[in-house]
Structure formats: structure tokens, C-alpha cells
C-alpha positions as CSV (number, residue, x, y, z in Angstrom):
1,X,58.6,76.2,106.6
2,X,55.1,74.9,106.6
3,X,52.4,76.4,109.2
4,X,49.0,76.4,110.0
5,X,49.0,80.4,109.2
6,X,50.2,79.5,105.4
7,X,48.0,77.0,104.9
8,X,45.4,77.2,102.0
9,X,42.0,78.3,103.5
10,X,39.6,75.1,103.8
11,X,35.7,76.0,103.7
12,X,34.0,76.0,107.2
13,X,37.3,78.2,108.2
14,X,37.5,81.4,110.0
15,X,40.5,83.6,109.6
16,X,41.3,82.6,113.1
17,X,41.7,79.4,112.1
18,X,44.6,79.9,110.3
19,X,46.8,80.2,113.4
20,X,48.1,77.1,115.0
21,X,45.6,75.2,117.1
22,X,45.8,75.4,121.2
23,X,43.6,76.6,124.0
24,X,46.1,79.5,124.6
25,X,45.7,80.6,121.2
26,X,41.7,80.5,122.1
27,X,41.7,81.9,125.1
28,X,44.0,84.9,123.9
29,X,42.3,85.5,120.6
30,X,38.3,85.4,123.5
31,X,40.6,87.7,125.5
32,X,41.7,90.1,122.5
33,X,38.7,90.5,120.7
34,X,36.9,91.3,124.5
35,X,39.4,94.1,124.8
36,X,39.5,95.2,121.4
37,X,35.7,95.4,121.7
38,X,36.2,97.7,124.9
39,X,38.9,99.7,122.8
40,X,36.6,100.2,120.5
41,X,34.0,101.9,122.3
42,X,35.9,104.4,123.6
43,X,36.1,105.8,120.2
44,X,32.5,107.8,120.3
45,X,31.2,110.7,119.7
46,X,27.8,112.1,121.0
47,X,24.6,111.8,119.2
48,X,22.4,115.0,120.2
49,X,18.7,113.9,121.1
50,X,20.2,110.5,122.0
51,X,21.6,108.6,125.3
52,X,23.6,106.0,122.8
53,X,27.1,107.5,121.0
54,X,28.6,106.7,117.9
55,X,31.2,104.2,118.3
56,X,33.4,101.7,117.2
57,X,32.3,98.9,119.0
58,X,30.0,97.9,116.4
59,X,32.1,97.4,113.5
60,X,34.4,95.5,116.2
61,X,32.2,93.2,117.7
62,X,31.2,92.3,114.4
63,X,34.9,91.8,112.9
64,X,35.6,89.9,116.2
65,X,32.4,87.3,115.4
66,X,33.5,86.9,112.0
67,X,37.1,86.5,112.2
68,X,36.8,84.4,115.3
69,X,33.8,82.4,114.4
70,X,30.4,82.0,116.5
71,X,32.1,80.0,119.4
72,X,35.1,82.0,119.9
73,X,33.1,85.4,119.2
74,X,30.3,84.5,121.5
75,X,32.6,83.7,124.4
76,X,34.4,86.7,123.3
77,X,31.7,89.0,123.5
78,X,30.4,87.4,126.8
79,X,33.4,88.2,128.4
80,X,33.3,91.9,127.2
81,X,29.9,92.0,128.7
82,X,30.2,90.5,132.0
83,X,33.4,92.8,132.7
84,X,31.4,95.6,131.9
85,X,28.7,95.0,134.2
86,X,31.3,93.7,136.9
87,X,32.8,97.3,136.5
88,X,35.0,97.4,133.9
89,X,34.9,100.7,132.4
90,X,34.8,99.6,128.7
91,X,31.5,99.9,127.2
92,X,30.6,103.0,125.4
93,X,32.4,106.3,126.8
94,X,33.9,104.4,129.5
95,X,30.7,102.8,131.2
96,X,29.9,100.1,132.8
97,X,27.3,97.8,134.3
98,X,24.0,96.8,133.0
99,X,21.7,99.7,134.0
100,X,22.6,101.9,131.5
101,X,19.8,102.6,128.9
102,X,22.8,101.3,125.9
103,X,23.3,98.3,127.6
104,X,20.8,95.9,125.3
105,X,23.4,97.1,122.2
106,X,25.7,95.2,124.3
107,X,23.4,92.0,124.7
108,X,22.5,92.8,120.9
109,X,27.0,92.7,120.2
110,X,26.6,89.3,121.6
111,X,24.5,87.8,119.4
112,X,25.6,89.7,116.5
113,X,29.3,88.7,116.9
114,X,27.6,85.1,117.1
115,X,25.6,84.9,114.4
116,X,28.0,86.7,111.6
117,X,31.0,84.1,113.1
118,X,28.3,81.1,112.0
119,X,28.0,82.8,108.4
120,X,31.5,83.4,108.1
121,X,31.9,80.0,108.8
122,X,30.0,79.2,105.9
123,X,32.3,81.5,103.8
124,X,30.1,85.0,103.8
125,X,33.8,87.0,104.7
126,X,35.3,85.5,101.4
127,X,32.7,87.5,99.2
128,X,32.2,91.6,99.4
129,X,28.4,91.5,98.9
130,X,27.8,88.3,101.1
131,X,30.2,90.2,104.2
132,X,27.8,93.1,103.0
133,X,24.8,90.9,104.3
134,X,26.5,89.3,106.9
135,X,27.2,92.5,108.3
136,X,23.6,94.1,108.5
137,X,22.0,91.0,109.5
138,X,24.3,91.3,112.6
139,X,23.7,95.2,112.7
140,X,20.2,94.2,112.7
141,X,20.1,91.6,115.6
142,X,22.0,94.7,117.4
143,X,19.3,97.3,116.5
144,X,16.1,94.5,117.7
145,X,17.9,94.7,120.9
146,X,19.4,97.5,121.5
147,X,16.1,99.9,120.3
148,X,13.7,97.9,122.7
149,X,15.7,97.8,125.3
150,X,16.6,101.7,125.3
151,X,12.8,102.5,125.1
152,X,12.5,100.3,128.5
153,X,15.4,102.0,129.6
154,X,14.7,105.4,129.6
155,X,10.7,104.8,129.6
156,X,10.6,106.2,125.4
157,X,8.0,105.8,123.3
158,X,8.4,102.8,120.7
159,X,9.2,106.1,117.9
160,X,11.6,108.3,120.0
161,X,13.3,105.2,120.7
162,X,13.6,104.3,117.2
163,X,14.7,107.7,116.3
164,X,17.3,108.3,119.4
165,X,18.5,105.1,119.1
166,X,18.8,103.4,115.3
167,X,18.0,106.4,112.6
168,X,21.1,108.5,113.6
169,X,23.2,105.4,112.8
170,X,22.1,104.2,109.9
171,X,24.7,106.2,107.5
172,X,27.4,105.0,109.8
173,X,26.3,101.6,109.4
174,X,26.6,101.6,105.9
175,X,29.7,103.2,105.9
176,X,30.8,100.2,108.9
177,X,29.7,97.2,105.9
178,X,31.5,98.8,103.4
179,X,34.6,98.5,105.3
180,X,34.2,95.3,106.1
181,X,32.9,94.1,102.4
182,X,36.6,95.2,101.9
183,X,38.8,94.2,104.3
184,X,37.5,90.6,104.9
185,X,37.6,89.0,101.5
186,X,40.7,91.1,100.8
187,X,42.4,89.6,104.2
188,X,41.0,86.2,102.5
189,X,42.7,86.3,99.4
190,X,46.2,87.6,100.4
191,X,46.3,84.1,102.5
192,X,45.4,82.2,99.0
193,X,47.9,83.7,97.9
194,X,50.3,82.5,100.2
């Protein structure tokens, strides 16, 4: 039986890629990795001294951007967004809409899941240490949003906002890559294998 899903990996691939081709495979995969974002979130837990949670919808925005790629993942991510701020409660703790002061993480998730889907395209997921970078470049783009936009948010000081809003993460974080130096070039080579 020969498929798409067991052929070899070509470079310029994402995992996603892998499945037969159609725009109901695209449009589900955009759909799932908008709602597994939104799953994702509701896993949190309170930071004290700061408006933002921990959550999971870091670590799956990211996986969504590199497993779908920077097109699928954008779109992806942009539907997550615009559902929150149309009222969906899905973003962090079950928000939703754009006035809350964690809503540039969001913005940040967007082009984050965008710009790790462009490195995975040019193979970072295959390797542990380059999904290691892959994954703080995009937990950086999340932080240069996110931070700023909290301090305009809630009126904090550049500092305060820095330390409500990125130091109380930053073990997490690591912990997030680390994950995902595993599970992504491990997901690669059991379809080698195939």
C-alpha cells in the first residue's frame, strides 16, 4: 500500500506534509491546530505578581507552526486569534477578546507559529539542537510582543513588565524546548523508518 503518510520525508517538508494533499486536509489540520491552541491554554496555572498564567498554549502554538509549516500555522493561529477576540472563550483561562493585558502573547503565538513553520521547513525539527533554536527564536518573537504589549496594557513600567510577564517563564520555557528537541526529530525518524 503506498501513501503519502509512508512516504520518505523530502527536504522543504513539514510533518504535515506527509498526509495526503487536499484543501480538506488543510483546512482541518488550520482548524485543529486553532483548537488545540485554545485547548492548550486552558491548561494554566497562576503566576503571583503577574496578570499572564502559565500555560500550554506556548509549546502548542509552537508545535502547531512547526508541524504545519508557516502558511498553515499562520492561518492557524489567525483563526485562534480572531475567535478569541470574536468571543470565543479559548485564550488563556478561558478569555477572550483583545483587551486583555495577555493578548499581545497571542499576536506574539502568531508570528511565532509562523516563523518556526518557515525553519522547520528548512529542516530545524529534524535536528534536537536546531528544534532547540527554533524553539526560542519563536519564544522570543512571543516575549517582544507579549512583554510590550502587557506594560501598555496595564500601564507597567518597562521592568515590572519584564518581571510580571517573561522572568517567571523562563524555566518553563526551557523545559517547553526540551520537549520539543525530543519529540520532533524523534516523530521525524520513526517516518524514515517507515
Amino acid at each position: 500500500m503506498s501513501t503519502a503518510a509512508a512516504a520518505p520525508a523530502r527536504p522543504g517538508q513539514v510533518l504535515a506534509d506527509l498526509l495526503p494533499s487536499s484543501r480538506v486536509r488543510d483546512v482541518a489540520l488550520v482548524a485543529g491546530g486553532a483548537v488545540l491552541t485554545g485547548l492548550a491554554a486552558q491548561l494554566a496555572v497562576p503566576v503571583p505578581g503577574s496578570p499572564v498564567p502559565v500555560t500550554g498554549q506556548t509549546f502548542a502554538a509552537l508545535l502547531v507552526g512547526t508541524a504545519l509549516g508557516a502558511g498553515r500555522g499562520f492561518l492557524s493561529l489567525a483563526l485562534y486569534a480572531l475567535a478569541g477576540i470574536a468571543g470565543v472563550p479559548w485564550f488563556a483561562e478561558g478569555g477572550s477578546g483583545a483587551a486583555a493585558p495577555s493578548f499581545g502573547y497571542v499576536i506574539g503565538l502568531l508570528l511565532a507559529a509562523t516563523a518556526v513553520g518557515a525553519l522547520a521547513r528548512r529542516g530545524a525539527d529534524r535536528s534536537p539542537w536546531r528544534m532547540a533554536g527554533a524553539m526560542l527564536l519563536g519564544e522570543a518573537i512571543i516575549y517582544a510582543v507579549g512583554v510590550p504589549y502587557l506594560a501598555l496594557a496595564t500601564g507597567m513600567s518597562a521592568s515590572a513588565a519584564i518581571a510580571a510577564g517573561l522572568t517567571p517563564f523562563l524555566i518553563g520555557d526551557a523545559l517547553k524546548a526540551a520537549l520539543a528537541m525530543g519529540v520532533l526529530p524523534t516523530a521525524w525518524k520513526l517516518v524514515n523508518k517507515r
